[in-house]
C-alpha positions in Angstrom: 97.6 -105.4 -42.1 96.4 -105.8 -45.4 93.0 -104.3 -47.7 91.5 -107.4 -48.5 88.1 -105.4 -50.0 88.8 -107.4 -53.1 90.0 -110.2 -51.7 93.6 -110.8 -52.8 93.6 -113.3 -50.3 91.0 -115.9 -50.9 92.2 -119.2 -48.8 93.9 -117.6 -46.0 96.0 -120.6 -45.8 97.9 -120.9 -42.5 101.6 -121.6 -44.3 101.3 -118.8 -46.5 100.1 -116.4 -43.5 103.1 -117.7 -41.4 105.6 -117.4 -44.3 104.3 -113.5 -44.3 104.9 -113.0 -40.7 108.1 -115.1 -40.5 110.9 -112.5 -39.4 113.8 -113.8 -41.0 112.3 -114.8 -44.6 108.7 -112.8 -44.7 107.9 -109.6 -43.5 107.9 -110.4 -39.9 105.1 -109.7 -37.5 103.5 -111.3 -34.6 100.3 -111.8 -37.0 98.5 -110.8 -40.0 94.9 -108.4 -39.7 93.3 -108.2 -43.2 90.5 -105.5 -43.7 87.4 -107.1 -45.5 84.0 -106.1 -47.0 80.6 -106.6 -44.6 77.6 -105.2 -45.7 76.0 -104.2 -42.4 79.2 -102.6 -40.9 82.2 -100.4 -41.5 84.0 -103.7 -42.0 85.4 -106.9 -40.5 88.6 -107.7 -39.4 90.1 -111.1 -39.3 93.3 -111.8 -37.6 95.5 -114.5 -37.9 98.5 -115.3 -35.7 102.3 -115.7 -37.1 101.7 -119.5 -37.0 98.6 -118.8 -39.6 95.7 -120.0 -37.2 92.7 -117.7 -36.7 92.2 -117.9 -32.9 90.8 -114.8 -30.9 90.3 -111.6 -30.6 93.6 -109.2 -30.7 92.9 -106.2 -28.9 96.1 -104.0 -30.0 95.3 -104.9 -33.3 91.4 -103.9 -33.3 93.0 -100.7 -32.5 95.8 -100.6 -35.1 93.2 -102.0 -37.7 90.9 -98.8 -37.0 93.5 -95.9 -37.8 94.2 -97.9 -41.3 90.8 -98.1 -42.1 90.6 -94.6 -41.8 94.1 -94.0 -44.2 91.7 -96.3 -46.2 88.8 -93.9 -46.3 86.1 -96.9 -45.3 86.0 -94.4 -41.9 86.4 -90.9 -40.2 87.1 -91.3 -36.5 84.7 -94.2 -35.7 83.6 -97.2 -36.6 82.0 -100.3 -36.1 83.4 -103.3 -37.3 83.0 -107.0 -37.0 85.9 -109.2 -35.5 86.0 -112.7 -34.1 84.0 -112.4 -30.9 81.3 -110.0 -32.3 80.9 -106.3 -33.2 83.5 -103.9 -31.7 83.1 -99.9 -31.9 86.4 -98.0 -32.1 87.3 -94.3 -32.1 90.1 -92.5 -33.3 91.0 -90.1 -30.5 93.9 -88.1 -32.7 95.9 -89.5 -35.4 98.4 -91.6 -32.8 96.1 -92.5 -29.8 92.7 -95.2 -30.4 90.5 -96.8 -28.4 88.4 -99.7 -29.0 85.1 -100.7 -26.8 85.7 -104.8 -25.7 82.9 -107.2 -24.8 81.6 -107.3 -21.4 83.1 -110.0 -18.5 80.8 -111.6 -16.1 83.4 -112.8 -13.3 80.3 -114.5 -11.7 81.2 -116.9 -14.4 82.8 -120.4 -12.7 83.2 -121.5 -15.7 85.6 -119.1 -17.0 87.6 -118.0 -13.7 89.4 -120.4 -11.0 88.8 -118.0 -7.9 93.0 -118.3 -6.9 93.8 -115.0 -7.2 97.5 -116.4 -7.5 96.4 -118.3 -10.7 93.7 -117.2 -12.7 92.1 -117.8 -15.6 89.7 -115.7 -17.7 88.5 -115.8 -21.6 87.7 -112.2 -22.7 87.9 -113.0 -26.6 91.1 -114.7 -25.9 91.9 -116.9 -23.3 94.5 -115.7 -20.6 96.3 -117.3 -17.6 97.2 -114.1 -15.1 99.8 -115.4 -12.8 100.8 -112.9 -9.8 105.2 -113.1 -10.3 106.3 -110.1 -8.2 110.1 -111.1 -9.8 108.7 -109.7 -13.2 112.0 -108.3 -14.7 114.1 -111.5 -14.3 111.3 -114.1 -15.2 111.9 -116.1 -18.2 108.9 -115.9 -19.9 109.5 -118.0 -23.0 110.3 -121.2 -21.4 107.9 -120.2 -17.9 105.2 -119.7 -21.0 105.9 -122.4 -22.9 105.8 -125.2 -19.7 102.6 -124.2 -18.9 101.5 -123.5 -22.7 102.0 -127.2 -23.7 101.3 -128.6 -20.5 98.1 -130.6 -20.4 95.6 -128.3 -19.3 95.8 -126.1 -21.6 98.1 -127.8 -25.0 94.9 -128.2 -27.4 93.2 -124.9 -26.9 96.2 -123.1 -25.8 96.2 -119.8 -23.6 97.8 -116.4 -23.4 100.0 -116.8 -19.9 100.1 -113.2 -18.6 103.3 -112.5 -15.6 101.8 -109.9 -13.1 103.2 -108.0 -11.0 100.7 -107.5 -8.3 102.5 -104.9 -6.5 100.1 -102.2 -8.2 100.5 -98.8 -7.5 98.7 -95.7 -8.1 100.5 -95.0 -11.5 100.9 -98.6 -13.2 100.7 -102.1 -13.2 103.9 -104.3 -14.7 102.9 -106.9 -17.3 104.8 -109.5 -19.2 102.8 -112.1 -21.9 103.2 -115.4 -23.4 101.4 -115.2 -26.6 100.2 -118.6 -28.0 100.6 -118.4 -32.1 103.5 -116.1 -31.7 104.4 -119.0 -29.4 106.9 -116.7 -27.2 106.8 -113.6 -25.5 104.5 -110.5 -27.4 105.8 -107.1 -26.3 102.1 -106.2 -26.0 98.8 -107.6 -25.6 95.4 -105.4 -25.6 93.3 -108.2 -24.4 95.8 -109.4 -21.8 96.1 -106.1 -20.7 91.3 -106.0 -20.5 92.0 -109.4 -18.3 94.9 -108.0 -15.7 92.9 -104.7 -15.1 89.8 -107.1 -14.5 91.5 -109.2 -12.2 93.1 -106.3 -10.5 90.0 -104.4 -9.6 88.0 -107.9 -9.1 90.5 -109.2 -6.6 90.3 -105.7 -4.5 93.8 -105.0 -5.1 92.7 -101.9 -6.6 89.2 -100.4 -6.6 90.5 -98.1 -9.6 88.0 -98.6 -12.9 90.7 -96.5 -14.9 94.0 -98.7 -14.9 97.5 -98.1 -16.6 99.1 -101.5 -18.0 103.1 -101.2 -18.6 104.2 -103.4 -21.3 107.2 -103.7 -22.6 106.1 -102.1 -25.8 104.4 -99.4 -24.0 101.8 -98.6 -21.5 97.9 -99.4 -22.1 94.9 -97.6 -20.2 92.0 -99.9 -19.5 88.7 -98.2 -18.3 85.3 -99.9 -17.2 82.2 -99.5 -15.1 81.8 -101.9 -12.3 78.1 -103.6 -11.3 78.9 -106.3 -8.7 80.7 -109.1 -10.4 80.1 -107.4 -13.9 82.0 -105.4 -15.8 81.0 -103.4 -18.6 81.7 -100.3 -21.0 85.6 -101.5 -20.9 87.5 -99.4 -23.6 91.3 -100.1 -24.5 93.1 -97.0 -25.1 96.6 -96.8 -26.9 99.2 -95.6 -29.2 99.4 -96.0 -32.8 102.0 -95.6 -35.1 102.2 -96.6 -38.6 106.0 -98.1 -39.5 106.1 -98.8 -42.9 103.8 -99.9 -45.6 104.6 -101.9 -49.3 103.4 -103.9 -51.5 103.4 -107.9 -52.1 105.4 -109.0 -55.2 104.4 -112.2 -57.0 101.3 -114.7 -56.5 100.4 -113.4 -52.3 97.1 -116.1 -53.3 98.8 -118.9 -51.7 
């Protein structure tokens, strides 16, 4: 994540955003958020992923993007802020756990959803395959991704590819991600985890409207209220932690 208030970077050329996140000769992330001026709300956040395209919404990051603005000072513990797919508010629930406030999913919505509740595909922001794998643990999920990634269906727009285990349980559902951009598996995904909880509650699996998503980089909570095939007031609730932070050495313009 990066202040761009005064606009350090002015191109956002995709090869110089990749060389960033590349993790062998950049910094090394799964994609770049920069911070930026907007004169209506708190601010707006674009995201880019580690191939330097500017494609969706990143729910993980919204949240991750919220406690910086506050190290920042642009907020105190909420705000309103502009991303890809419209305005998003966030709160800061304590220093380490934030929740962010998605855009509403109309499942009555043919357009968006094939009705196979094996195979199912839903655009929340991003777009995301959920594909029931009760095997979830042994699954290869780069090159299970990466077939159905680049197949023909989806290889111009791309799509996230999210491995379910539909086994859910009281306590948590099990969810693996192909992430296109990172173009291999993402150890988390916030909108992934909007779309599973969604599908979950949509398909009857669960009639739960508070749902824990187990990643392998940690567990999610999705909540949402329920009106027949819409759902609304969904919130994506998670840990934060800030790692390191630096500066950029040299010409960062591109």
């Amino acid at each position: 994540m990066i202040d761009n208030r005064d606009r350090c970077i002015d191109n956002y050329d995709s090869e110089f955003i990749s060389n960033l996140c590349d993790r062998k000769y950049g910094i090394g992330s799964d994609g770049l958020i920069l911070i930026e001026n907007n004169n209506d709300l708190d601010f707006t956040m674009k995201y880019f992923n580690s191939d330097g395209s500017e494609l969706g919404m990143c729910g993980n990051g919204a949240r991750c993007v919220t406690q910086f603005a506050k190290k920042l000072g642009i907020i105190n513990n909420s705000a309103i802020f502009q991303a890809s797919d419209g305005a998003h508010h966030a709160e800061i629930i304590n220093n380490n756990y934030v929740r962010v406030k998605m855009n509403d999913i109309d499942m009555s919505n043919y357009d968006l959803i094939d009705k196979n509740f094996d195979n199912i595909y839903l655009h929340n922001g991003s777009p995301h395959l959920i594909i029931n794998s009760n095997d979830i643990d042994k699954i290869d999920v780069f090159n299970e991704g990466r077939k159905i990634r680049y197949g023909d269906k989806y290889k111009d727009e791309g799509v996230n590819i999210n491995f379910v285990d539909f086994t859910f349980n009281s306590s948590l559902c099990k969810v693996r991600t192909y992430e296109r951009g990172v173009e291999g598996e993402t150890l988390s995904c916030g909108t992934g985890a909007v779309a599973v909880a969604v599908v979950l509650n949509y398909s009857k699996i669960t009639n739960k409207e508070e749902i824990i998503i187990s990643m392998k980089g940690g567990n999610l909570k999705v909540s949402f209220n329920r009106l027949g095939d819409n759902f609304s007031n969904i919130w994506l609730y998670g840990d934060v932690a800030e790692i390191y932070k630096g500066e950029i050495n040299g010409d960062i313009k591109g």
